[in-house]
TORPA-939020 format. One record per residue: residue number from 1; z, y, x negated of N, C-alpha, C, O, CB in turn. Coordinates in steps of 0.2 Angstrom, whole numbers, plus 2048, in hexadecimal, padded with zeros to 3 digits. Atoms other than C-alpha are relative to their C-alpha. Glycine has a CB too. Example, Ala and Ser with C-alpha at 12.3 -4.5 7.8 and 13.67 -1.06 7.14 Angstrom:
BEGIN
   seq    nZ    nY    nX   caZ   caY   caX    cZ    cY    cX    oZ    oY    oX   cbZ   cbY   cbX
     1   800   7FA   7FC   827   7EA   7C2   800   806   7FC   803   805   7F7   806   800   805
     2   7FF   7FA   804   824   7FB   7BC   803   805   804   804   80B   801   7F9   802   7FE
//
This chain:
BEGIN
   seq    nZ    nY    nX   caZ   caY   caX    cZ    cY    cX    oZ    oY    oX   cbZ   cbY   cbX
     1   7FB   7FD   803   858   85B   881   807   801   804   80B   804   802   7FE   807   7FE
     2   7FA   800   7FD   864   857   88E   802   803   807   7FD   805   80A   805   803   7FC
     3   801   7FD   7FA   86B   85F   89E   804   804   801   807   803   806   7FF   7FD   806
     4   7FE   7FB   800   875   86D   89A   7FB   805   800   7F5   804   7FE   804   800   7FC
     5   804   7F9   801   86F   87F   89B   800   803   7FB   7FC   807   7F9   802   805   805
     6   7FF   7FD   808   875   883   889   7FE   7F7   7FD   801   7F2   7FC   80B   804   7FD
     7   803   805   803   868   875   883   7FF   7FF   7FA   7F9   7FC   7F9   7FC   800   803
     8   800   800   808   86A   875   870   7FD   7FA   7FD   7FF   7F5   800   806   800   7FD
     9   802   805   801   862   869   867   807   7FE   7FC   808   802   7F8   7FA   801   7FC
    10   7FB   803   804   872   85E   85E   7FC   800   7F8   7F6   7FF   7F6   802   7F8   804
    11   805   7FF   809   86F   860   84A   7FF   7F9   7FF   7FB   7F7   7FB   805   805   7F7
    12   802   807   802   872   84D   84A   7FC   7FE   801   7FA   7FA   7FC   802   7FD   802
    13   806   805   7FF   864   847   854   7F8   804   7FC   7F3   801   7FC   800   800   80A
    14   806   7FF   801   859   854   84B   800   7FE   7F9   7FB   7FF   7F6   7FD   807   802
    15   7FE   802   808   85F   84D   839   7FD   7FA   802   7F9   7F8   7FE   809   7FF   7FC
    16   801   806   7FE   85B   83D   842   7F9   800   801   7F5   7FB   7FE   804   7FD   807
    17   807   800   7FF   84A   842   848   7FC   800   7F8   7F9   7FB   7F6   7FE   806   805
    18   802   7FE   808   846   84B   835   7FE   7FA   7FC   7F8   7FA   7FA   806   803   7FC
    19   801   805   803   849   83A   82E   7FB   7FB   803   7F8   7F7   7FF   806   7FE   7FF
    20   806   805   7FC   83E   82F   83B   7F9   803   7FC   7F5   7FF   7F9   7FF   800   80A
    21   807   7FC   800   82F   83D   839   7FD   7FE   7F6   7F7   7FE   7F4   802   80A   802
    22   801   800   808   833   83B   824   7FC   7F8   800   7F7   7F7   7FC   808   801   7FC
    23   801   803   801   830   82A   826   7F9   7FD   800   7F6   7F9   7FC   805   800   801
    24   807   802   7FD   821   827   831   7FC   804   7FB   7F7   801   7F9   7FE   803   809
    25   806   7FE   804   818   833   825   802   7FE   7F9   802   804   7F8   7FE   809   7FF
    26   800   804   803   81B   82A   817   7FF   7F8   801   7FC   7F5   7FC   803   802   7FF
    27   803   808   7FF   818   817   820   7F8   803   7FF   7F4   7FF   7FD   802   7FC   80A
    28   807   7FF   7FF   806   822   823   7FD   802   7F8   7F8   801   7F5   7FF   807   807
    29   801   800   806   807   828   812   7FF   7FB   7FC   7F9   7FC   7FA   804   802   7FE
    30   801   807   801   807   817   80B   7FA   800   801   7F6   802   7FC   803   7FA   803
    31   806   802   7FF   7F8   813   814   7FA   803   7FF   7F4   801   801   801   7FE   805
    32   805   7FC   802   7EE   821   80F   7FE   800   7F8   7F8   801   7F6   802   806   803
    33   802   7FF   809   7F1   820   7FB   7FC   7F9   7FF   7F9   7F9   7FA   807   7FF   7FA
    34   800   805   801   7EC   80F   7FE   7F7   7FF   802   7F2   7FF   7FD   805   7FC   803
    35   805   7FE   7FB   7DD   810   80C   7FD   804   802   7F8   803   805   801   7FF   804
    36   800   7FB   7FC   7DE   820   812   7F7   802   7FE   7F4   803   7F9   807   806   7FE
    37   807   7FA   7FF   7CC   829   817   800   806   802   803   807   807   7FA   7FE   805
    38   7FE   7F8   800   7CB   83C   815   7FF   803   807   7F9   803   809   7FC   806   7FA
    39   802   7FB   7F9   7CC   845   826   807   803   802   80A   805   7FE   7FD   7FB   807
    40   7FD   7FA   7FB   7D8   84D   833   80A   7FD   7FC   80E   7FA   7FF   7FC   7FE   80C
    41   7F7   801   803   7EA   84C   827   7FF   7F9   7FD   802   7F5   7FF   808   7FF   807
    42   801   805   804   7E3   83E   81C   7FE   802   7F9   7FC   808   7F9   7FC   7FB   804
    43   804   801   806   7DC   83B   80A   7FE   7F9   7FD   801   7F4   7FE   803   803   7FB
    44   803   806   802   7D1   82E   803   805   7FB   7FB   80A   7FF   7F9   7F8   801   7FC
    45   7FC   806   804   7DB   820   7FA   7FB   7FB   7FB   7F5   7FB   7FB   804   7FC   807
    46   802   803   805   7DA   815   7EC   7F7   7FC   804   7F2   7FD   803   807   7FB   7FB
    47   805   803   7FD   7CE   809   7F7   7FA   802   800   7F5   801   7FD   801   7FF   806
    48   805   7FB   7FD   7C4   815   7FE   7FC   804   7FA   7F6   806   7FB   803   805   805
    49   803   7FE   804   7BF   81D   7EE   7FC   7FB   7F9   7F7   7FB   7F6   805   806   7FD
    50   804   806   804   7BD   80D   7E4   7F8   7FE   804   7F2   7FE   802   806   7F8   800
    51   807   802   7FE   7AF   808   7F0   7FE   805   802   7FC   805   808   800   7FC   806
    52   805   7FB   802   7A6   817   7ED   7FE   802   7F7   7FA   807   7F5   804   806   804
    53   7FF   7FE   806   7A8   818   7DB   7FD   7FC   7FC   801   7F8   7F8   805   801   800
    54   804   803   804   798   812   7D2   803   7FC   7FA   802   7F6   7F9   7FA   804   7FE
    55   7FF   802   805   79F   810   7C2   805   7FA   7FD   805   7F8   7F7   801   804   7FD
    56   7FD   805   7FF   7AB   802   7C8   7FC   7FA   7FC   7F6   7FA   7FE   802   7FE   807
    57   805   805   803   7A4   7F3   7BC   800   7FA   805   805   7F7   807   802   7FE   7F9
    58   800   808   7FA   79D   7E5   7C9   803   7FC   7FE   807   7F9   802   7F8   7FD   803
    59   7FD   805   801   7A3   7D8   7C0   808   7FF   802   80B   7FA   802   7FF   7FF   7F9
    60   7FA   800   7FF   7B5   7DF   7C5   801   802   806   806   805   808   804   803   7FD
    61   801   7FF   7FB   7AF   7E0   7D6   802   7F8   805   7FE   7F4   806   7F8   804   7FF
    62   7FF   80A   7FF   7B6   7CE   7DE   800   803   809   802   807   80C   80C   7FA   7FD
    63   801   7FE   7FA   7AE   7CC   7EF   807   7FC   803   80A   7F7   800   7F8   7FF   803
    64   7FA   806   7FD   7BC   7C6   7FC   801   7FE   804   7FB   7FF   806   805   800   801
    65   802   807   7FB   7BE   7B9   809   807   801   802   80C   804   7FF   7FE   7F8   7FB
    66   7FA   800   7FD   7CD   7B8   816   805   7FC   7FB   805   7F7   7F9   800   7FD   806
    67   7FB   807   806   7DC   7B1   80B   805   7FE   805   806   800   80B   806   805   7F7
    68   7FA   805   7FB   7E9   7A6   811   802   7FD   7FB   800   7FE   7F5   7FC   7FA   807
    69   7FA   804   807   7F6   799   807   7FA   7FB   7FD   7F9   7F8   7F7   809   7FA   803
    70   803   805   805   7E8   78D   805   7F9   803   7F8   7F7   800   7F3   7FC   7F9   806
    71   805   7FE   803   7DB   798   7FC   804   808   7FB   801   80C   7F9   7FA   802   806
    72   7FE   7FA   802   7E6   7A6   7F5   803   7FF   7F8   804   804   7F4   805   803   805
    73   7FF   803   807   7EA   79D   7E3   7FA   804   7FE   7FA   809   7FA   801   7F6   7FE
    74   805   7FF   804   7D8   79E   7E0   7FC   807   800   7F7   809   7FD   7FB   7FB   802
    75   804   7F8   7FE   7D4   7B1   7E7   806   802   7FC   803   807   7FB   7FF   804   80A
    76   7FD   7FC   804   7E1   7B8   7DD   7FE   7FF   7F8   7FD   803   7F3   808   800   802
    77   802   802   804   7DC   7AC   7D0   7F9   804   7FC   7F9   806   7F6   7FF   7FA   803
    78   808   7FE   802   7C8   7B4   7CF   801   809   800   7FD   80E   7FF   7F9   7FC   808
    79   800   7F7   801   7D2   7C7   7CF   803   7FF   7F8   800   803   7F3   807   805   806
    80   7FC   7FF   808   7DE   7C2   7BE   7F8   7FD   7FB   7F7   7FF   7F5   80B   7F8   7FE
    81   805   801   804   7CD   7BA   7B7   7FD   807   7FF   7FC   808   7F9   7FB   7FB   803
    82   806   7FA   800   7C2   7CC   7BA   804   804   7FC   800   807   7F8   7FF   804   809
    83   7FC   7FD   802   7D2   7D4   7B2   7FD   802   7F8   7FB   7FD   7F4   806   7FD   801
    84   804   7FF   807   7CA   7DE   7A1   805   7FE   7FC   80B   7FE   7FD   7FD   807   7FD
    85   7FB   802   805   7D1   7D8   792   801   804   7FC   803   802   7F6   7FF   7FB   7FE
    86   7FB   7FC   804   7D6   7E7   78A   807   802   804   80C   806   802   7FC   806   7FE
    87   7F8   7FB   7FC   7E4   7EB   798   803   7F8   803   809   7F8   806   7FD   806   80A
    88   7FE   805   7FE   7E6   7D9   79B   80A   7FC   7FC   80A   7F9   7F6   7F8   7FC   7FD
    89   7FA   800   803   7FA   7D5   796   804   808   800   80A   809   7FE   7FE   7FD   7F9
    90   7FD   7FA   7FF   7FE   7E7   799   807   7FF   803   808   7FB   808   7FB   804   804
    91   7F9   800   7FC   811   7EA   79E   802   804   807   807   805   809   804   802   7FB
    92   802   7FC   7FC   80A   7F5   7AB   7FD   7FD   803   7FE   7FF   809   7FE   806   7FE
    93   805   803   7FC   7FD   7E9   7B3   800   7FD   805   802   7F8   804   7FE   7FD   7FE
    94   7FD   803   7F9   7FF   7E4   7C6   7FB   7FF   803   7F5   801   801   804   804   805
    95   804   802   7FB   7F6   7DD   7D4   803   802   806   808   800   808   7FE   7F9   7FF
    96   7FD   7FD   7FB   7F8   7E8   7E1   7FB   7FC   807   7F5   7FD   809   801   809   7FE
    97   804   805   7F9   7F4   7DD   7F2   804   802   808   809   803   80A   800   7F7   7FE
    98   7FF   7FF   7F8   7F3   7DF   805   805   7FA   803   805   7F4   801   7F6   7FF   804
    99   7F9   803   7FC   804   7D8   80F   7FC   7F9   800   7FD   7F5   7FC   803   804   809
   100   802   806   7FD   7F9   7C9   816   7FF   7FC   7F9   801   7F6   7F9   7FA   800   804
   101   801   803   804   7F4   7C4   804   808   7FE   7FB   808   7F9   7F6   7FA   803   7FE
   102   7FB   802   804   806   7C4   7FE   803   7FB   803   807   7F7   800   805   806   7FF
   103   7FD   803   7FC   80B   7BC   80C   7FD   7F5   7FF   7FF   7EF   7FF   7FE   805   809
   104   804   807   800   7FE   7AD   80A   804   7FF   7F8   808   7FA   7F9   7F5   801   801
   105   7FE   803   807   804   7AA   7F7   806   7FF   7FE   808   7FC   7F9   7FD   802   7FC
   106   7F7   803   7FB   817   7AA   7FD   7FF   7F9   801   800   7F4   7FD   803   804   80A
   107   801   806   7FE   812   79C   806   7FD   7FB   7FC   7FD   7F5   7FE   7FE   800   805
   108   805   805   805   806   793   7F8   805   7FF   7FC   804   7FA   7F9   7FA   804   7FC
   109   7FA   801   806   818   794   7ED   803   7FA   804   806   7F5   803   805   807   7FD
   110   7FB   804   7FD   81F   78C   7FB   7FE   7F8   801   801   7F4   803   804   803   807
   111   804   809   7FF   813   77B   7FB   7FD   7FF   806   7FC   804   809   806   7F8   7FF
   112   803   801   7F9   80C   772   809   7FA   801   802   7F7   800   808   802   801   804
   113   806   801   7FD   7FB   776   808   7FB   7FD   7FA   7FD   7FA   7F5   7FE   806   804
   114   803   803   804   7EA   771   7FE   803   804   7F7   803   802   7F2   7F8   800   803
   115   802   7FA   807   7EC   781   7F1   809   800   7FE   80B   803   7F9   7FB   80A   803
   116   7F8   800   803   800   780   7EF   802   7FE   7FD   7FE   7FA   7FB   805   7FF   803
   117   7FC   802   805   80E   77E   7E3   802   7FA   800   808   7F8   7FE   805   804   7FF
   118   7FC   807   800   810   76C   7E6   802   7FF   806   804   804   80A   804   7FF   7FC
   119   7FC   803   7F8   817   762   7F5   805   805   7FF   802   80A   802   804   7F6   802
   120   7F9   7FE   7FE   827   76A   7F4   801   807   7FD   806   809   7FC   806   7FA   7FE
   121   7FF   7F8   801   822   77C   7EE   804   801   7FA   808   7FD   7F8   803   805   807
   122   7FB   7FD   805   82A   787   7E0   809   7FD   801   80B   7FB   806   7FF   80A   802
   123   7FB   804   802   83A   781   7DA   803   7F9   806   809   7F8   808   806   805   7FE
   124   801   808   7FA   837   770   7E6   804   804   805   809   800   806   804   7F6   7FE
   125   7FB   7FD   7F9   840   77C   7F4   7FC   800   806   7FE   801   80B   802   807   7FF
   126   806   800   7FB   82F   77B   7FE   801   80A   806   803   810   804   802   7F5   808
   127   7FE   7F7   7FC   830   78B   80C   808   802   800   80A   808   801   7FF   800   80B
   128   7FB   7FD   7FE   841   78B   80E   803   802   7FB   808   7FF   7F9   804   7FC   803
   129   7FE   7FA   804   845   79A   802   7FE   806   800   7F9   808   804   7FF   7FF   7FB
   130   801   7F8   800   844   7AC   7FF   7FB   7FF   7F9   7FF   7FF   7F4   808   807   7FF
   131   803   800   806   836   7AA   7F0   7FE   806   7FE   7F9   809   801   7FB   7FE   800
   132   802   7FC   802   836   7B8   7E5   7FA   801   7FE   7F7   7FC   7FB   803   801   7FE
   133   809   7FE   804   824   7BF   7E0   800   803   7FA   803   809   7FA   7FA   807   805
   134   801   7F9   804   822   7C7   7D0   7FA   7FF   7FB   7F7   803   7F8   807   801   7FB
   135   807   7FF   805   813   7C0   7C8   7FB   7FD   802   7FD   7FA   807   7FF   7FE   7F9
   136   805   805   800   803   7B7   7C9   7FB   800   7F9   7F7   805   7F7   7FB   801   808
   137   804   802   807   7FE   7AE   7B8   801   806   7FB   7FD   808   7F6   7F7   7FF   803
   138   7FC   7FD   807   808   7BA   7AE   7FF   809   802   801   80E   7FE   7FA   7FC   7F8
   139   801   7F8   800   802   7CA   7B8   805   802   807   807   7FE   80B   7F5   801   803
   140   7FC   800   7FC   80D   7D1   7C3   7FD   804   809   7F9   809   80A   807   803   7FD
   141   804   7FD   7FA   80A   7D4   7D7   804   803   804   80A   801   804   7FD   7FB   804
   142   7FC   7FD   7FC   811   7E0   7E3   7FE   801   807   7F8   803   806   802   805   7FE
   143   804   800   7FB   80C   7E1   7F5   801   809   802   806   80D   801   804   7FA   805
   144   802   7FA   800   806   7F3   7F9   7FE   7FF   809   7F9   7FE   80C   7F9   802   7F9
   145   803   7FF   7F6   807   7F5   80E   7F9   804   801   7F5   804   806   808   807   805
   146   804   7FA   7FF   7FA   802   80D   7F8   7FD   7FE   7F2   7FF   7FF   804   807   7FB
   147   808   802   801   7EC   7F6   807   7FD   7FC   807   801   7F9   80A   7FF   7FA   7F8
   148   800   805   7FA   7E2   7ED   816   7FF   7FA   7FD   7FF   7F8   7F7   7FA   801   805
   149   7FF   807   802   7E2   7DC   818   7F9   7FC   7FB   7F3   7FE   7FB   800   7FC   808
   150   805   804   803   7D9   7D0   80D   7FC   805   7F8   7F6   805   7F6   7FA   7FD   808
   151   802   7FA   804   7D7   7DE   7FF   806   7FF   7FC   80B   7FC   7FE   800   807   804
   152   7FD   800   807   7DF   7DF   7EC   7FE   803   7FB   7F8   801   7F9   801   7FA   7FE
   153   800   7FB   805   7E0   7EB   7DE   802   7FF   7F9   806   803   7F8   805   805   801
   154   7FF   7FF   805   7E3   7E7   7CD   800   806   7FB   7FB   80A   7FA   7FD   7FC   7FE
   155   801   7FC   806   7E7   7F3   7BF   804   803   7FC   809   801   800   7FC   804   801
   156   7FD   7FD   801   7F2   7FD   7B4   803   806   806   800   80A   809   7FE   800   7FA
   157   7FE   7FC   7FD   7FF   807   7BC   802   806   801   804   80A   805   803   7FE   801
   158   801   7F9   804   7FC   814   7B2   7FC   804   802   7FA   80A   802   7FF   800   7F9
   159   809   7FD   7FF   7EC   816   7B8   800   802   807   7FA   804   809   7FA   7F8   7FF
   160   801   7FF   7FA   7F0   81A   7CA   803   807   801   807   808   7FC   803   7FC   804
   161   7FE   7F9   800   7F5   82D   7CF   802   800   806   7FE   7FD   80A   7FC   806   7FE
   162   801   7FC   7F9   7FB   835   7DE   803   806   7FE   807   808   7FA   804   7FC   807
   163   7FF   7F8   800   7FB   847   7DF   802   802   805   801   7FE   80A   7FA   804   800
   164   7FD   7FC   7FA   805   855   7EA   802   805   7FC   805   806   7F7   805   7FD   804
   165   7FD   7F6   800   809   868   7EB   808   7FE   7FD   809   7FE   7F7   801   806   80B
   166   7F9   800   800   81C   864   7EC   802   7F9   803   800   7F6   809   803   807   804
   167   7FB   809   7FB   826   851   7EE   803   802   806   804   7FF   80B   808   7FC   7FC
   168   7F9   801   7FC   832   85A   7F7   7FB   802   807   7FF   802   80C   809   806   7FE
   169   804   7FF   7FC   824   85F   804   800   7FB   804   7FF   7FC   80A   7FB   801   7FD
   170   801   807   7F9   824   84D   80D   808   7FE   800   80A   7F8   800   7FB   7F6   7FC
   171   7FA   800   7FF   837   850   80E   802   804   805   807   802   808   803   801   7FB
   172   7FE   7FB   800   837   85E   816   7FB   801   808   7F5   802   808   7FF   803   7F8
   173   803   7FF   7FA   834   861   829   804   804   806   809   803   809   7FF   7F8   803
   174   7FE   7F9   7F9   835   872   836   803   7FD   806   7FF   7FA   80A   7F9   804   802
   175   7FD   803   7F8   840   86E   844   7FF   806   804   802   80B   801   809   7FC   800
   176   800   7F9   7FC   83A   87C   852   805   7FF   807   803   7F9   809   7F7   802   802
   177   7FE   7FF   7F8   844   87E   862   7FD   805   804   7FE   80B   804   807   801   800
   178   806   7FB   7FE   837   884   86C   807   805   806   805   80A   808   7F7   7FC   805
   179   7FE   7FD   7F8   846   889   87B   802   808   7FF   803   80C   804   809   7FB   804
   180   7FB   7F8   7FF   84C   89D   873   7F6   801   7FF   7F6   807   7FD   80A   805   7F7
   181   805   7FE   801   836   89D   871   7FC   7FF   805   7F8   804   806   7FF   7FE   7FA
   182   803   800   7FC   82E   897   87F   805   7FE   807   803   7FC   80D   7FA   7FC   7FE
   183   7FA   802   7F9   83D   894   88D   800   7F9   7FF   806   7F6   800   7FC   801   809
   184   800   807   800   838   881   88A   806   7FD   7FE   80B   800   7FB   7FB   7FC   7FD
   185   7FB   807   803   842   871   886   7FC   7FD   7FC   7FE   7F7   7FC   802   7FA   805
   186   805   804   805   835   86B   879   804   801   7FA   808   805   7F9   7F8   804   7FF
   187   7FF   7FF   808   838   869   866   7FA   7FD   7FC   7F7   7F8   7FD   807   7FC   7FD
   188   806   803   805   82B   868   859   802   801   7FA   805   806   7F8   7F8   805   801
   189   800   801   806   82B   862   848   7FB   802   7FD   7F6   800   801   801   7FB   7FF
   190   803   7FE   802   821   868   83D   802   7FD   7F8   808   7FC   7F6   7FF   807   801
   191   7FF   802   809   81D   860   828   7F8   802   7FD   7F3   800   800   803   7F5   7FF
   192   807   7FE   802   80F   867   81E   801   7FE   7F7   805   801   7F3   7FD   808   804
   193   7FF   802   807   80C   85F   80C   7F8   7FF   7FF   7F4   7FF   803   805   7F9   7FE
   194   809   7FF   804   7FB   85D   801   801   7F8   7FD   806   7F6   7FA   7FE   808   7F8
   195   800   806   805   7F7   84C   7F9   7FA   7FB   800   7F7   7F8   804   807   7FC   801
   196   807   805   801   7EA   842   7F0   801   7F9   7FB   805   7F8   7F6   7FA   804   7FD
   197   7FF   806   805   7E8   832   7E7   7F9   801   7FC   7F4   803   7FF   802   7F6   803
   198   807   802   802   7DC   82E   7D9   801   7FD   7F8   807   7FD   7F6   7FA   808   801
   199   7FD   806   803   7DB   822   7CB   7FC   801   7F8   7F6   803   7F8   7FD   7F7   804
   200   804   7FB   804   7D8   827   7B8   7F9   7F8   7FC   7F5   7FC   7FB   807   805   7F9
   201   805   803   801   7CB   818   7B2   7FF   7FB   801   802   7F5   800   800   7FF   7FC
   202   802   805   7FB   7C2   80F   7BD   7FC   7F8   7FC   7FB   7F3   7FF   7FA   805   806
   203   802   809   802   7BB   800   7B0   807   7FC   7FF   807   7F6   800   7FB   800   7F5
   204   7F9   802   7FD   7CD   7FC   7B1   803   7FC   804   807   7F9   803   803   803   801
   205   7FF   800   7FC   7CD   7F9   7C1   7FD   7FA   803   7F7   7FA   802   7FF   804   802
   206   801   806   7FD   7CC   7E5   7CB   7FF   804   806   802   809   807   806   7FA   7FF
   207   7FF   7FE   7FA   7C7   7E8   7DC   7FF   7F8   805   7FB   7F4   803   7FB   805   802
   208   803   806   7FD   7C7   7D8   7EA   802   802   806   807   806   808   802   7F8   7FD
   209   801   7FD   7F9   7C2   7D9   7FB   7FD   807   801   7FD   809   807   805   800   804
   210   800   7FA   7FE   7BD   7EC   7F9   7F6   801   7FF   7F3   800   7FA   807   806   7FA
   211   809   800   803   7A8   7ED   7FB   7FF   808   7FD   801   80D   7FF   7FA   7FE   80A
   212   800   7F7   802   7A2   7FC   7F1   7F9   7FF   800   7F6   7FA   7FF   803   804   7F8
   213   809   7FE   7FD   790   804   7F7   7FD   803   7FB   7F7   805   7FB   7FE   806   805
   214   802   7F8   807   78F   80F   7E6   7FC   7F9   7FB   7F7   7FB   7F8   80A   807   7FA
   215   805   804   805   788   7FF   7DB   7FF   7F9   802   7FB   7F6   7FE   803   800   7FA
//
């Protein structure tokens, strides 16, 4: 806090801090709606409750395998097949997938290997472009940080929830200046919010890579 004796905290650096602290709980947020297992400031996430959740129909259960550019045509391929066909064309319908697997079928657009768009990739530009993503086979994909690797979600987007007390709750962080409370030079932040995910019909639901124990 510096080395004067009137040691104030600057309001800049703690607006500065507010906003880092906002952010890290939300990078963790992400990964919890997605991954997250319930314990010590966590809640279970879509993952984690699908692979517990008998009534997932196995046939939309796609076991998964490391993806990479040359195999990732046919692993996203065997998720838009599992896809039911009453939600099938939905204008809400996504394939929500783990960074590595967005990453691997980037590179499958860009050619050069067995499973790619041809020698010379999406609009014959091969790698050397920014390829936008927005579908696979008519379904659209988005990369979701928070899923782990080699892991993918199909389903309506309607169909996914997340819950909390108050939004403005993950905005919203106690800046303490411990020095007029305990003599120190410390500062503690404090943010306290409630929040859960959970998904309203699970025969809806594609899963790949996610093993479930319940059937």
């Amino acid at each position: 806090m510096g080395y004067s004796a009137h040691d104030n905290l600057p309001k800049t650096f703690s607006d500065y801090f507010i906003g880092l602290i906002a952010a890290e709980v939300a990078e963790q947020t992400e990964k919890d709606i997605w991954s997250g297992v319930d314990g010590a400031g966590r809640f279970d996430g879509f993952a984690t409750l699908l692979a517990a959740d008998a009534n997932l129909p196995a046939a939309q259960e796609i076991a998964g395998t490391n993806v990479d550019s040359s195999n990732v045509i046919d692993e996203l391929g065997s998720v838009v097949d599992a896809i039911p066909q009453s939600i099938y064309g939905r204008d809400d319908l996504y394939i929500y997938v783990a960074p590595n697997v967005f990453r691997a079928y980037k590179r499958a657009l860009g050619g050069f290997q067995a499973n790619g768009q041809g020698a010379n990739g999406y609009m014959a530009q091969g790698n050397n472009q920014d390829i936008d993503i927005q579908q696979f086979d008519g379904v659209k994909v988005v990369m979701a940080n928070g899923l782990a690797a080699n892991t993918m979600i199909a389903t309506l987007k309607s169909n996914l929830f997340f819950g909390t007390g108050l939004l403005s709750d993950h905005n919203e962080v106690t800046v303490l200046d411990m020095a007029d409370k305990d003599a120190s030079k410390n500062v503690r932040f404090v943010m306290r919010y409630t929040a859960a995910v959970n998904y309203g019909v699970v025969e809806d639901i594609v899963t790949y890579g996610i093993a479930n124990g319940a059937n």
